[in-house]
N, C-alpha and C positions, 0 to 999 in steps of 0.2 A: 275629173278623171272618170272614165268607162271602166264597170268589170270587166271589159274585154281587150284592158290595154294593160292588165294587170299581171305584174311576174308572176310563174307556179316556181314555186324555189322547191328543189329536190332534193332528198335525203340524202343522196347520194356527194350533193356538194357538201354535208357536213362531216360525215363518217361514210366507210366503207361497212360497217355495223349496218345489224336493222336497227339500234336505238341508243339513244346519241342522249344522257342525263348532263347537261348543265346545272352549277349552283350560281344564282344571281343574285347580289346583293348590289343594293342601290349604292351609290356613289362609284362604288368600285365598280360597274359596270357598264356604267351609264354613258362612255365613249362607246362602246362595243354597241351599246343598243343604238346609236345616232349613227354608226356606220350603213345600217341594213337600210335594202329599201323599205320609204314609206308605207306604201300600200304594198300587200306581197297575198297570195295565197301560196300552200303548201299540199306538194301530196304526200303527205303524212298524214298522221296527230298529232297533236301539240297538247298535250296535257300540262295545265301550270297549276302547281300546289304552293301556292304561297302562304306561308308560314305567319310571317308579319308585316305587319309596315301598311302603308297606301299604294297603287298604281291604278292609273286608268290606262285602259284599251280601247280599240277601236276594234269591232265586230260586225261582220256585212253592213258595213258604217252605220250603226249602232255606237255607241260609246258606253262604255259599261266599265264602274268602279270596283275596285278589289280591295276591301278592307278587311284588313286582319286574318286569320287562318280560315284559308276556304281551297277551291278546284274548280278548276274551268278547262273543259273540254272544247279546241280549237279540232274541227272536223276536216278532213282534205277538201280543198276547194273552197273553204270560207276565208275573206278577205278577214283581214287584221294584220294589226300593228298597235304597237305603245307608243301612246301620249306622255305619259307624265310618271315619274317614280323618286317617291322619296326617297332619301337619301337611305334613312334605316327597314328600309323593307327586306324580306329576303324571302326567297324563291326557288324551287325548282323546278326547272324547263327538261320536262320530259318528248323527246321526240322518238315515235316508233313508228316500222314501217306497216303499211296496212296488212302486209298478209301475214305480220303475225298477231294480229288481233284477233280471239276468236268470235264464231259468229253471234253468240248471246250478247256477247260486252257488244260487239258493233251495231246488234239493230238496236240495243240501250242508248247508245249515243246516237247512233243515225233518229230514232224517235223525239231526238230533244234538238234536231239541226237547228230551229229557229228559238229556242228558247236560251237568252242572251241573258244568264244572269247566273254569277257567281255561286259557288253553292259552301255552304259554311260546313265546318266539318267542329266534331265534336272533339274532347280532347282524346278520349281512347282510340279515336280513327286517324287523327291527326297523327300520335305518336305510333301508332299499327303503321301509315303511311310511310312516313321517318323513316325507319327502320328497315322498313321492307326497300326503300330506295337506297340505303345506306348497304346493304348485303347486296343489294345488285352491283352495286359498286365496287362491294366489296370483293366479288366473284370475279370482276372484270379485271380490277388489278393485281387479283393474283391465282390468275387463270391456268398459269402456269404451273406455278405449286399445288392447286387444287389440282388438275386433269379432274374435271367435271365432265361428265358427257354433254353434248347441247342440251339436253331435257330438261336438266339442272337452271338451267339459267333459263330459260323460255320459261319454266315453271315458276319462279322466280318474280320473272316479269309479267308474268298472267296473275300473281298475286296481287300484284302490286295497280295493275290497270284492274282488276276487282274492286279496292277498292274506291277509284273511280266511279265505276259502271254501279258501286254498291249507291252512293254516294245521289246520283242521278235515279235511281231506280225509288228512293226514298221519297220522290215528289210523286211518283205514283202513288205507292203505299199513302203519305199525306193528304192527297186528293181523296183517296177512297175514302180514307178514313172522315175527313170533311163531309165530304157528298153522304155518308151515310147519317150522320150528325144533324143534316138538314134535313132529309127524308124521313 
């Protein structure tokens, strides 16, 4: 198969929203994931915070393992799909649309397009992430009772892809930090 014979699957087919949180856990999922297409790109983001468990991925057909509590930032345009997922993994499948990304967080991730690999999260980022996904959710189901202005929830979700972009910004930090150690 050609990158050029490959679906752009659109946001738009999943929610009428800009961002669409899924929770994934292996087993109980695992029909839903065998339905999509194999190869697929997205004009979204695809941020995946997985929590626990095992899965492997396919990236710009790369294959790249996800063990234990880490994030991976899927850019619009990069091919992927799931290979393999333990039964007891769990996950969430963050999808947003690009223009409410702002520009700091996107040229964060646009600097790491080719770099295909998992990023492990510690536990105070881990459960700062939790949380901050869990009150998005939480604003979404009761949207009504709250009357939040939009701000509220955009702000919400800019916390939350922070810590994403914080998460990828730390291999810089690490690099300098190296590179000066050997200098």
């Amino acid at each position: 198969m050609t990158a050029d014979n490959i679906f752009t699957h659109s946001l738009k087919d999943i929610t009428d929203q800009q961002i669409s949180i899924d929770k994934f856990i292996g087993k109980e999922n695992n029909d839903e994931l065998y339905e999509k297409a194999a190869h697929r790109r997205d004009d979204h983001f695809l941020f995946i915070f997985q929590k626990s468990g095992r899965s492997k991925i396919i990236l710009d057909f790369k294959e790249i393992e996800l063990i234990e509590n880490l994030v991976l930032c899927v850019l619009p345009g990069q091919i992927h799909f799931a290979v393999a997922i333990e039964d007891k993994t769990e996950a969430w499948l963050i999808t947003i649309d690009t223009s409410i990304i702002n520009d700091e967080y996107r040229t964060i991730f646009e600097n790491y397009y080719f770099f295909y690999k998992p990023l492990n999260l510690g536990v105070l980022e881990s459960t700062l992430l939790n949380e901050c996904i869990q009150l998005i959710l939480s604003a979404q189901v009761n949207s009504k009772q709250l009357r939040l202005i939009p701000n509220v929830s955009h702000s919400l979700i800019d916390a939350c892809i922070g810590i994403f972009a914080s998460a990828y910004k730390q291999i810089d930090n690490n690099a300098s930090g190296l590179s000066r150690k050997l200098s």
